[in-house]
N, C-alpha and C positions, 0 to 999 in steps of 0.2 A: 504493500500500500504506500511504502515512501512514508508512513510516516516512523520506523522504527531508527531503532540504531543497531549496530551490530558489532562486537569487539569477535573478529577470529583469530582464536591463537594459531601461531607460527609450528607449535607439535600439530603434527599429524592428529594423534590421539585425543588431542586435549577437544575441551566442550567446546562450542560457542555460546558467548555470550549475545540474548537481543534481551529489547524493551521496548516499548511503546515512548517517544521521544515528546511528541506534538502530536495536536489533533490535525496539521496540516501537512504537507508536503517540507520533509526535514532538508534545506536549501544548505547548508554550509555543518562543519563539525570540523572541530581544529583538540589535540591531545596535546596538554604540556607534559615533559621529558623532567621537567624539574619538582613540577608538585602533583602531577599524576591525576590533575581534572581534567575532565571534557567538557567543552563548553559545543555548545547547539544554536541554531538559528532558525525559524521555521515558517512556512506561510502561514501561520496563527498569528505570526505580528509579536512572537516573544522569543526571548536567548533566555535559555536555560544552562547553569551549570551542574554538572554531575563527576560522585568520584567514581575511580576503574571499574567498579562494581554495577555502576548503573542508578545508585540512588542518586535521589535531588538535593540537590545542596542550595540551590535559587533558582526561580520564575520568575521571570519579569513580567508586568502588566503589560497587557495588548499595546504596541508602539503605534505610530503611525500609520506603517505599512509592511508588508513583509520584510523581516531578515536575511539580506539577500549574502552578507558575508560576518563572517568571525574570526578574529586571529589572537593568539595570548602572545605576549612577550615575551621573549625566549627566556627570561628570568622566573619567568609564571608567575610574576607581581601584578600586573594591567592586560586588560584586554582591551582589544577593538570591533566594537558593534556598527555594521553600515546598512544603512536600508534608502529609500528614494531619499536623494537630497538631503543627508544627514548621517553624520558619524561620532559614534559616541568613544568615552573612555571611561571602563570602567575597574573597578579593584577587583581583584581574585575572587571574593565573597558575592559578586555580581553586579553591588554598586555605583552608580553610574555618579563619573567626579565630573564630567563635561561633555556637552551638546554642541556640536557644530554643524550648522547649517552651511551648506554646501549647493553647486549647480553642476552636479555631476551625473545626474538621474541615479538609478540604483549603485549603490556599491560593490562591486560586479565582487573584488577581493581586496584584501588588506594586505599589507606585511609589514613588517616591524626590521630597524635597523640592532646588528648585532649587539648594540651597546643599551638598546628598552630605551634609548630618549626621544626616537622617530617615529613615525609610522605613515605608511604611505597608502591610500583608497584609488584604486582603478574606478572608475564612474563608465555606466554603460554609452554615454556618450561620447566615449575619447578623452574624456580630460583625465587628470591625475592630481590627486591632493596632496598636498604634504601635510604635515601637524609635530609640533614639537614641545613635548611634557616640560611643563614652567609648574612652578609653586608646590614643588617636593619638598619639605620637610623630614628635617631629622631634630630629638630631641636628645637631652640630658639634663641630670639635673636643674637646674635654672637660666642654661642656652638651648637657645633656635638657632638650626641655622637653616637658610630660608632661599633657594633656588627662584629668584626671581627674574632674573634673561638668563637667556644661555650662556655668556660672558661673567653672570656676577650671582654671584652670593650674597646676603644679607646676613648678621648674626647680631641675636639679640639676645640680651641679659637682661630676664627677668626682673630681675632685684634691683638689679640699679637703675634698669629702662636705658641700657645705652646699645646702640648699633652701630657696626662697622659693617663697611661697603666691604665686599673684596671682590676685585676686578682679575678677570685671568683672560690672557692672552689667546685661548681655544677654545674650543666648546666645553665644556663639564658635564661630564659622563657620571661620575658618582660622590655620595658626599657621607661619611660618618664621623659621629660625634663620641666622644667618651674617654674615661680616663684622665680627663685633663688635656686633650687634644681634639682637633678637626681636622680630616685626612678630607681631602676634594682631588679626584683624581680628573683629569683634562681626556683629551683626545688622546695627548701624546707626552702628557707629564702628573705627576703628583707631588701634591703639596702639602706638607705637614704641621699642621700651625700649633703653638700650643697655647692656650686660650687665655695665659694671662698674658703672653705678648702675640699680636697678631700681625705683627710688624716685616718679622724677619722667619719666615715660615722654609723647611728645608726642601729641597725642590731634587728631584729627578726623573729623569726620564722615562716611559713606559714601552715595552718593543710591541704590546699589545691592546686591545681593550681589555679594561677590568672589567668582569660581568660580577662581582662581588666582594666585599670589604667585610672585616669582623676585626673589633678594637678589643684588646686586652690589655692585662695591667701594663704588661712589660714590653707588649710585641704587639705587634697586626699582622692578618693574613690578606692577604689578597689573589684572587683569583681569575684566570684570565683563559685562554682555551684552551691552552699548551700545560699549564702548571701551576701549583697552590704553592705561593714564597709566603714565606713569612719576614718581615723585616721590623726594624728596631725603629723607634721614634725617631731616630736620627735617617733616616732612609735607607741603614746599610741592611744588605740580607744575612740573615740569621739561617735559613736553611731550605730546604724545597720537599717535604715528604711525600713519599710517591710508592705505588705499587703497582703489579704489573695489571693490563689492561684497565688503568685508574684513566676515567675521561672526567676531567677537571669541570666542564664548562656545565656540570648538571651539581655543582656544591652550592649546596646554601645554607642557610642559617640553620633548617633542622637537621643537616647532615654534618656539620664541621662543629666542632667546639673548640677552642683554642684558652690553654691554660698557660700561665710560666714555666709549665715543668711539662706537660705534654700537651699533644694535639689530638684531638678522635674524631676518625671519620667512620664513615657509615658506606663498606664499600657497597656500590650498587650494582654489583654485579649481582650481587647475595646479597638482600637489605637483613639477615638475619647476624652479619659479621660483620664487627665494631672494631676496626684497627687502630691503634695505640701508637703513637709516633713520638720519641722523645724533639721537645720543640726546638732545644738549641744546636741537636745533631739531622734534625732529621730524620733518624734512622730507628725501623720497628722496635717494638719494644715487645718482644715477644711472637706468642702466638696469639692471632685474632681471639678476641673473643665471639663467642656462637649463641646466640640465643636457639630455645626452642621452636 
């Protein structure tokens, strides 16, 4: 009938998965690799998200007009909703943070730039949209820091009520706050401020995009498609834990923990095995542990 969904596994032997998706004709379904939803679009006029299993985790009330496309982020943090003449942005949870009106007729497909700051809508009449994510937020304690152009950052201190501008020379890709620091990683560089001077911030180079940052007391890690470094406040590298068929560019916050004394990842080959990394060598610390 078109309007189901269907997961078939890659064994032979194994089940298939369907379900009744929409009551209309299911137009678009896009699977994040990082948080393991599916998101749906349908001629009912709503985008649903669901986890691997098939249950509902959000419906959206009837839009407009049919959802004619869906795309997640390759971070699995925003998604993209297009239907006639309109492109939405929404959060993980289903959300919708922004509406854009557009003259492109339906939004034929979406796609997202490697870095989650872009996204692009093909429109059935030939045009092509761009769109680029402003007013992300990160917090700590009593700082904001506050993504307001693609050039600049805002940071604000609750307590005192004061703001500083900061200006970077390339677009800005990613921003964390904590520990006493703010990490803003650029196109093609990262800058490491530490929050009582935001003056003289330590700066080097990136060979990649970062698709993720995690702040620790002593260290940060950062992640990119090639390899998870961890380096020091000061921007030197501390180490690169690694095992064999590890694919970096699918690490996130519920998979990586990063301590002064080790690191734990969650390999995803087997989400059942927890590897243990000492953080200032790099190197395993043992054998995996195994859940049942």
């Amino acid at each position: 009938s078109g309007k189901e969904v269907i997961i078939k596994p890659l064994q032979p032997q194994a089940k298939q998965l369907m379900w009744k998706a929409h009551d209309g004709t299911v137009l678009k379904v896009d699977w994040n690799a990082v948080n393991s939803l599916i998101i749906t679009g349908g001629e009912d006029r709503k985008y649903k998200v669901w986890d691997s299993f098939g249950r509902p985790l959000f419906a959206s009330k009837p839009l407009e007009f049919s959802v004619t496309a869906v795309a997640w982020s390759p971070n699995g943090e925003l998604f993209g909703v297009g239907l006639y003449n309109s492109i939405r942005l929404c959060d993980r949870t289903g959300w919708t943070y922004s509406r854009e009106i557009t003259e492109t007729g339906s939004i034929s497909s979406i796609a997202w730039t490697s870095d989650c700051t872009q996204l692009a809508g093909a429109g059935s009449n030939g045009a092509v949209v761009f769109g680029q994510v402003l007013e992300r937020k990160v917090e700590w304690q009593n700082i904001e820091a506050l993504l307001k152009e693609t050039h600049k950052v805002l940071v604000h201190d609750i307590l005192s009520d004061m703001t500083e501008e900061l200006d970077f020379r390339d677009r800005v890709i990613g921003m964390a706050v904590g520990f006493g620091y703010l990490v803003v990683t650029t196109s093609l560089q990262c800058c490491i401020y530490l929050l009582q001077n935001l003056n003289t911030p330590h700066i080097f180079d990136l060979k990649d995009t970062v698709n993720y940052m995690q702040l620790g007391d002593k260290y940060f890690l950062m992640v990119d498609n090639n390899a998870l470094t961890i380096y020091s406040y000061e921007g030197r590298v501390i180490s690169q834990p690694k095992f064999q068929a590890m694919r970096p560019e699918v690490f996130n916050s519920q998979t990586v923990s990063l301590s002064p004394d080790c690191t734990v990842l969650i390999d995803h080959s087997d989400p059942k095995l927890v590897r243990v990394f000492e953080t200032t060598t790099g190197k395993e610390m043992g054998k995996p542990i195994q859940h049942v």
